[in-house]
N, C-alpha and C positions, 0 to 999 in steps of 0.2 A: 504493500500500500504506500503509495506517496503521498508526501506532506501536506497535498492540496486536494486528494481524491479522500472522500469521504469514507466511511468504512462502508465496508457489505450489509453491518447488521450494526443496530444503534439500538440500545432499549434506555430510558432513559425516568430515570424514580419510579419504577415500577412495582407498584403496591398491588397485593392481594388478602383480601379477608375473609376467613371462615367463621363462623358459628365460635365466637370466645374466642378464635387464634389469627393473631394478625402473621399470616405464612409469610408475605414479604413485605419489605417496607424502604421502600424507598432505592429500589437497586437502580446500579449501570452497567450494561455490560457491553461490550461492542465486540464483532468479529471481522476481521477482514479476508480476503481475496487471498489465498497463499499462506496460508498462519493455521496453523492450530493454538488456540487457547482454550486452556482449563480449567473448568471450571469443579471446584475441590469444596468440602466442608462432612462434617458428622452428619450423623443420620438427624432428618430433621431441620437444615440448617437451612429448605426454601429452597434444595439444588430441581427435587422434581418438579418443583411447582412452576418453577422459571421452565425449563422446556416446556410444560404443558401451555404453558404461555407462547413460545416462542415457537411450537408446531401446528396453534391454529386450538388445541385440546381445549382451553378456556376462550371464547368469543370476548373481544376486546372490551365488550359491554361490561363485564363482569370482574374488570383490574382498574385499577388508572396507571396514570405515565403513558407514556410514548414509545413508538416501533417505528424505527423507519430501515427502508432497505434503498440502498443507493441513497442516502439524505432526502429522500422521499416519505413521507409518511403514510404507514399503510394500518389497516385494520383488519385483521384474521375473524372472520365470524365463522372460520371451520378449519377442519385438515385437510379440505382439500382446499382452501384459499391459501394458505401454508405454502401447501405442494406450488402450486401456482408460481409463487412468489418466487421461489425455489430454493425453498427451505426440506431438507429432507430430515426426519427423526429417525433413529436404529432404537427403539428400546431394550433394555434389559433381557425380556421378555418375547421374543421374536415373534413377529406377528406372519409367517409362513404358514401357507397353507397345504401339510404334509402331504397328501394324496394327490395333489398336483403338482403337473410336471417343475423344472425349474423354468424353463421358459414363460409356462401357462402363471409362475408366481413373479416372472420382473415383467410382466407385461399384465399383470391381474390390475382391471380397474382402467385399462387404457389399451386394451386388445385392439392392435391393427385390424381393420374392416374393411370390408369393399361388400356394400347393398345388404350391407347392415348382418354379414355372415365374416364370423372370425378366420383371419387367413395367417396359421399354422405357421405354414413357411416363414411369411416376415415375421411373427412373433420368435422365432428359433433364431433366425437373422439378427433381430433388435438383442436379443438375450445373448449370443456369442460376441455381439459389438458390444455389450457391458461388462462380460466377463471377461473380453480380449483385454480391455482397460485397465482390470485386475491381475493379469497373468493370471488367471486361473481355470487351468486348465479342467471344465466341468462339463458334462455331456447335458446340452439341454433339453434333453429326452427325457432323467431319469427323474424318477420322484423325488422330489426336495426329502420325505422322510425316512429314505434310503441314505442320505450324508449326513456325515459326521457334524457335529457341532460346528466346529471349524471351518467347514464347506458353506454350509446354513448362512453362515454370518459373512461370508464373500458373497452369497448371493441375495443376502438383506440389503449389501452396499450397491450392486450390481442393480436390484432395484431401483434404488434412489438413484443411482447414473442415467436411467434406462430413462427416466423422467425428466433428464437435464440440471438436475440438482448443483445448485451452486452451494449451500452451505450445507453439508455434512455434518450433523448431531447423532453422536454416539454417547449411548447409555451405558455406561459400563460394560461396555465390548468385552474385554475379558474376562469378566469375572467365573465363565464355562468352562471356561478354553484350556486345552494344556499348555504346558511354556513351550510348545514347539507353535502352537498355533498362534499364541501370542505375540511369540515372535515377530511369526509371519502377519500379522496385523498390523504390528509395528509397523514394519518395512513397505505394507502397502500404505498405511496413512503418509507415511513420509514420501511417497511415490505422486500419489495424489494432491498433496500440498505443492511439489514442485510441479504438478500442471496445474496450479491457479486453484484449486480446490478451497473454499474456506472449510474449517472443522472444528466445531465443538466437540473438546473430550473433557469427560465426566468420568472420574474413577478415585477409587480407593485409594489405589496402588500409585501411591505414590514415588517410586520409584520410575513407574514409568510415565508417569506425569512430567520429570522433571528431566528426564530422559529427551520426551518427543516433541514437549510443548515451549511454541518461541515464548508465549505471554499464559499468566495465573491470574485467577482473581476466586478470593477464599469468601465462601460465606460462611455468617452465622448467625444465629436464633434471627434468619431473615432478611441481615444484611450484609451487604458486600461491605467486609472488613480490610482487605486487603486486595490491592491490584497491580501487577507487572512485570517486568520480566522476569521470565522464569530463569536466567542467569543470574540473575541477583539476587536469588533466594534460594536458601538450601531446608532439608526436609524438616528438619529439626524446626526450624519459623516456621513452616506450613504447620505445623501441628501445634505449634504455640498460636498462631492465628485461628485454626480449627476450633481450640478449647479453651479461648479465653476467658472464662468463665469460675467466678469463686462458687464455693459448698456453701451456701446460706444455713439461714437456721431452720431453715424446714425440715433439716433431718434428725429427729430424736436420736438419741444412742448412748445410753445407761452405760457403764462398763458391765462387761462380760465375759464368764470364764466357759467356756465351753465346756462341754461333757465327754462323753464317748462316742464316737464314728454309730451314726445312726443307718446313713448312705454311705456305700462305698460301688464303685464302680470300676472293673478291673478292663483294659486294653476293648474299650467300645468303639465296634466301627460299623455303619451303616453306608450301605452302597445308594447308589444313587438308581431310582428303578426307571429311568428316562434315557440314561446317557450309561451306555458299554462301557463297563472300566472305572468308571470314576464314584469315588467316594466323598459321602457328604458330611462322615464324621471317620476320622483314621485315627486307632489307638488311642481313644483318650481314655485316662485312670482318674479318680478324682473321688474325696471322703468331703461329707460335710456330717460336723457333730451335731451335740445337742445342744440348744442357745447358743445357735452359730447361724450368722447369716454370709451369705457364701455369694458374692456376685463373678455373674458370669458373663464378661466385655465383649466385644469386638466389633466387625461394622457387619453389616447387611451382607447375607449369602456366606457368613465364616463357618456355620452349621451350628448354629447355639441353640437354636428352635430344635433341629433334625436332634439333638443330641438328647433335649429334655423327654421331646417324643417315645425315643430310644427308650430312655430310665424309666418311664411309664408305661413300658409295653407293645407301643404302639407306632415303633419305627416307619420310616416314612418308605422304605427299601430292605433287603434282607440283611441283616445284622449276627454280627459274634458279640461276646464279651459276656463279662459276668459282673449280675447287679446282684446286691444282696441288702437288707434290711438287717441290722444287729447281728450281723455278723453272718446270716442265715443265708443262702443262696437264693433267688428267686426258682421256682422250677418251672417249666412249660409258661413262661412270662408273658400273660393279658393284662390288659387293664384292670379286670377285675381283681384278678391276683393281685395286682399291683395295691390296690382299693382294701383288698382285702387284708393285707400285709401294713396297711400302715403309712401310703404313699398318695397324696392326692395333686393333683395336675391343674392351675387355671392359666389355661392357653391363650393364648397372643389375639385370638379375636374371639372377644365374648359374642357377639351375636352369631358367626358361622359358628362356633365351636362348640360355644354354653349355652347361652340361655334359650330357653324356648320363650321368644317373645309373645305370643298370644296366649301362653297362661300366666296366672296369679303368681305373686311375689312370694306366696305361701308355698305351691303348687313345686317353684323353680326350687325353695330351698330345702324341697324335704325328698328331693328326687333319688339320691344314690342309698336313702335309709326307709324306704315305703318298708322293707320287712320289717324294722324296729316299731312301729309305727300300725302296726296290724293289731285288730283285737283276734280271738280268740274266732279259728275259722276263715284267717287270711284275708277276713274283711279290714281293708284301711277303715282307721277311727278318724273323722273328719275334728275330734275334739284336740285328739294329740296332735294333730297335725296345725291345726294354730297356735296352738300349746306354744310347739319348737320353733314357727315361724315368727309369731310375738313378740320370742326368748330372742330368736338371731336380730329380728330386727330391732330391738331396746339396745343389744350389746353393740352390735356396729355403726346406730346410728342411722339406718334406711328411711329415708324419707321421699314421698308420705309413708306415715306410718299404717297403712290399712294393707293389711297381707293380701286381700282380694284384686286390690291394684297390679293391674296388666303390668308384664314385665317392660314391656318393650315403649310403655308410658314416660317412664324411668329415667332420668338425665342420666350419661352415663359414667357419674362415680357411684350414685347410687346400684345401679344396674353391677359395677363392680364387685361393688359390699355384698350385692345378694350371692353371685356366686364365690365371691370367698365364703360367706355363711354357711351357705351350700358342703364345701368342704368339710369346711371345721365339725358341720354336724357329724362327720366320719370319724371323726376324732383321728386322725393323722399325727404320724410321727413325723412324716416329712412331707413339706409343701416348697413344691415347684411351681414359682411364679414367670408365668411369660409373658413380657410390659404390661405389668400390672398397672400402671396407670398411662396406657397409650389411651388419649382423646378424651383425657380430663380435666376441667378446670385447676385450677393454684390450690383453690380450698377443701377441695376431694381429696387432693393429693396429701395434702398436709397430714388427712387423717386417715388415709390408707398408711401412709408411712408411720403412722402414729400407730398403728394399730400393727402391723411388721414386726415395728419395736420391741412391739409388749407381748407379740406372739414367741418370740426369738428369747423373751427375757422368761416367758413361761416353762421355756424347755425346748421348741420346737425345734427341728433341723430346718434349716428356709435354704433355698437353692433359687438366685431372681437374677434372670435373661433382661436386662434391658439398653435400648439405643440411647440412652438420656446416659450418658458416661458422669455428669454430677451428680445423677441419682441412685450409678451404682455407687460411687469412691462413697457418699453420704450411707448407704442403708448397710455398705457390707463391712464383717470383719475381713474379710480377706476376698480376695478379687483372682479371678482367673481370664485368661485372656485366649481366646481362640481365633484362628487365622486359619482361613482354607483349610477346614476343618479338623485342624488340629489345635492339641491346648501346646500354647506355644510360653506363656511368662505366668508367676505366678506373685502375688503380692500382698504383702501384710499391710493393714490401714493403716499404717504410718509410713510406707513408701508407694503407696498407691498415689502416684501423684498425675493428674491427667495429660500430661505431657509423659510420661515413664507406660502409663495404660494405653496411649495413641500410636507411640514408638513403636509399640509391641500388635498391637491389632493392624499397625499400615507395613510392618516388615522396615521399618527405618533402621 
């Protein structure tokens, strides 16, 4: 870009508001013709929200600030206004359509036609001219769900070529990939940038951030904190810019002496049931005691979910290792066993996962103990059953307080509280928390963690997955840190410092 030519891509104080969360506020980010810049920050920090922005995914109506392409000002009311403009997105998540061909997938949505009947040929034609772009040498015959991860994602970009795409937005392109394909991804962005290509990259790995990108710019809690060349910045600043952020006093924490090894979990590895070969949790070992609360770091796709899943049973792929309860070995390991032994699970999205929204509050929290709960003849007693619902809702605070109130009513710290209620009715020895407070206000949080506290000071073994890195270093005695699915650093709360926690989850 010269001095006088405008950039490719201008976004300029670009705010977005959700429901209690202001996602961004006030960003800028510019891309030009021949550059890749990266755009880097924690989970959370407004990085997805900005592409959704920047692909058309939110209609301009619904942010403020400004977009202009060529110093022109434009307004995306969709993805394919986006496309148009010649903005392409790669997400994370590839949006490939396996049973069709590869050709039939970089020409889906824009199929060459003559009297309104698809013509094959040029479709195969247009797709060898995107793939030629790529050196990638791929038969545009065969099913997209016949290739390799690696292949997939040359023919995600081969797409966005096939369309004319001037700016290139990749979503954490490698986070699948093996380091050979990696590699090879490298080497084609860098191929691409020198034919004028502009490219947004978006990645963890910050290694390779500072590797391929001329220009950085770091968000956090929504703003752009940091911005410029990535020669004048080493990783160690990207991660002090990533986590700039003090432990307030929202986090209670009594001193505590731990007990005895409640969980123990010997060389657990979970394959990945999508993708040949590859695993989404490799050897990891790990004890958490009694009045011990045990956080578990890193960023998005390191396998902290797939891991917790593992310990409760209910692997997400075929799995080894050995979990045991007080020393006990789990045998023939279900959830139920799991439930039954003394282990209870609140996963990462209460509404797909927990609660059933269209019954009662009462209904949700007596659900995993209906046998306790029976009279005489397997009849549920509708008395005990608000009995215990009552009890859960007086001790954690559920509001409103009428058991009968629909779940799915519920604000959701409220809707929280019910299924940790839910649990606790089990009486567990050990409670796996997974983001226990993802999509709650300041004042839920305060008293979920308030209530952690006094669970962990009761006795309880606490095992908590969360993207809020201040609200692990704050809830745990000791911190573990996993990376590409293994447990890579381990930390005592007094060296758990969130620059020591980022080092270790980004490979720095």
């Amino acid at each position: 870009m010269t001095a006088s030519a405008p950039p490719l891509l201008a976004m300029r104080g670009i705010g977005k508001q959700f429901p209690g969360v202001r996602a961004l506020d006030g960003v800028d980010f510019t891309a030009a013709a021949g550059e890749i810049h990266a755009l880097v920050g924690e989970n959370g920090a407004g990085k997805s929200t900005l592409l959704k922005i920047l692909g058309g995914s939110y209609p301009a109506r619904t942010f403020t600030g400004e977009l202009r392409m060529d110093g022109h000002p434009c307004r995306f009311r969709s993805v394919a206004d986006a496309e148009r403009a010649g903005l392409a997105v790669v997400h994370q998540e590839l949006s490939l359509v396996g049973p069709l061909t590869v050709a039939e997938n970089v020409t889906l949505g824009h199929e060459p036609r003559a009297a309104g009947i698809v013509q094959r040929d040029r479709a195969r034609v247009l797709a060898r001219g995107a793939l030629a772009l790529l050196h990638a040498d791929i038969d545009p015959d065969v099913r997209v769900e016949r290739l390799g991860i690696g292949h997939q994602q040359m023919v995600e970009i081969a797409k966005a070529l096939a369309r004319k795409a001037r700016l290139l937005v990749l979503d954490e392109p490698t986070a699948a990939l093996s380091d050979a394909d990696a590699e090879g991804l490298l080497r084609l962005l860098e191929r691409l940038r020198a034919q004028g290509l502009g490219i947004v990259y978006v990645s963890h790995r910050l290694e390779e951030v500072l590797r391929i990108a001329d220009r950085v710019t770091v968000l956090r809690d929504g703003r752009s904190v940091r911005s410029g060349l990535a020669r004048d910045i080493n990783a160690l600043q990207l991660v002090a810019a990533m986590v700039g952020r003090d432990i307030d006093s929202l986090f209670p924490h009594a001193p505590r002496t731990p007990g005895a090894v409640v969980l123990s979990a010997a060389h657990v590895c979970v394959d990945d049931p999508h993708v040949a070969g590859r695993r989404l949790v490799h050897d990891v070992s790990l004890e958490v005691r009694a009045g011990e609360v045990v956080g578990l770091a890193g960023l998005i796709g390191a396998g902290r979910s797939e891991l917790l899943m593992a310990l409760f049973g209910a692997p997400a792929g075929p799995s080894l290792g050995e979990i045991a309860i007080d020393g006990e070995p789990l045998r023939r390991h279900t959830p139920r066993v799991a439930i039954d032994r003394g282990m209870a699970l609140l996963g990462e999205d209460r509404k797909q996962l927990g609660l059933l929204l269209g019954s009662s509050v009462a209904d949700n929290i007596v659900l995993p103990v209906l046998s306790r709960l029976a009279e005489r003849g397997g009849v549920l007693s509708p008395s005990r059953v608000r009995a215990v619902a009552e009890s859960t809702i007086r001790a954690l605070g559920v509001r409103p307080t009428d058991p009968d109130e629909r779940a799915g009513a519920l604000s959701g710290g409220n809707q929280q509280k019910v299924l940790l209620g839910r649990w606790l009715e089990t009486r567990p020895r050990v409670l796996l928390l997974d983001e226990p407070t993802r999509g709650i206000d300041i004042g839920a949080r305060e008293e979920i963690y308030a209530l952690i506290d006094r669970l962990a000071a009761g006795g309880l073994a606490i095992l908590v997955v969360s993207s809020d890195l201040p609200e692990v270093l704050g809830l745990a005695d000791r911190v573990l840190v996993m990376r590409a699915g293994r447990l890579v650093a381990e930390f005592s709360r007094e060296t758990a410092t969130p620059e020591a926690v980022m080092a270790a989850a980004t490979g720095v």
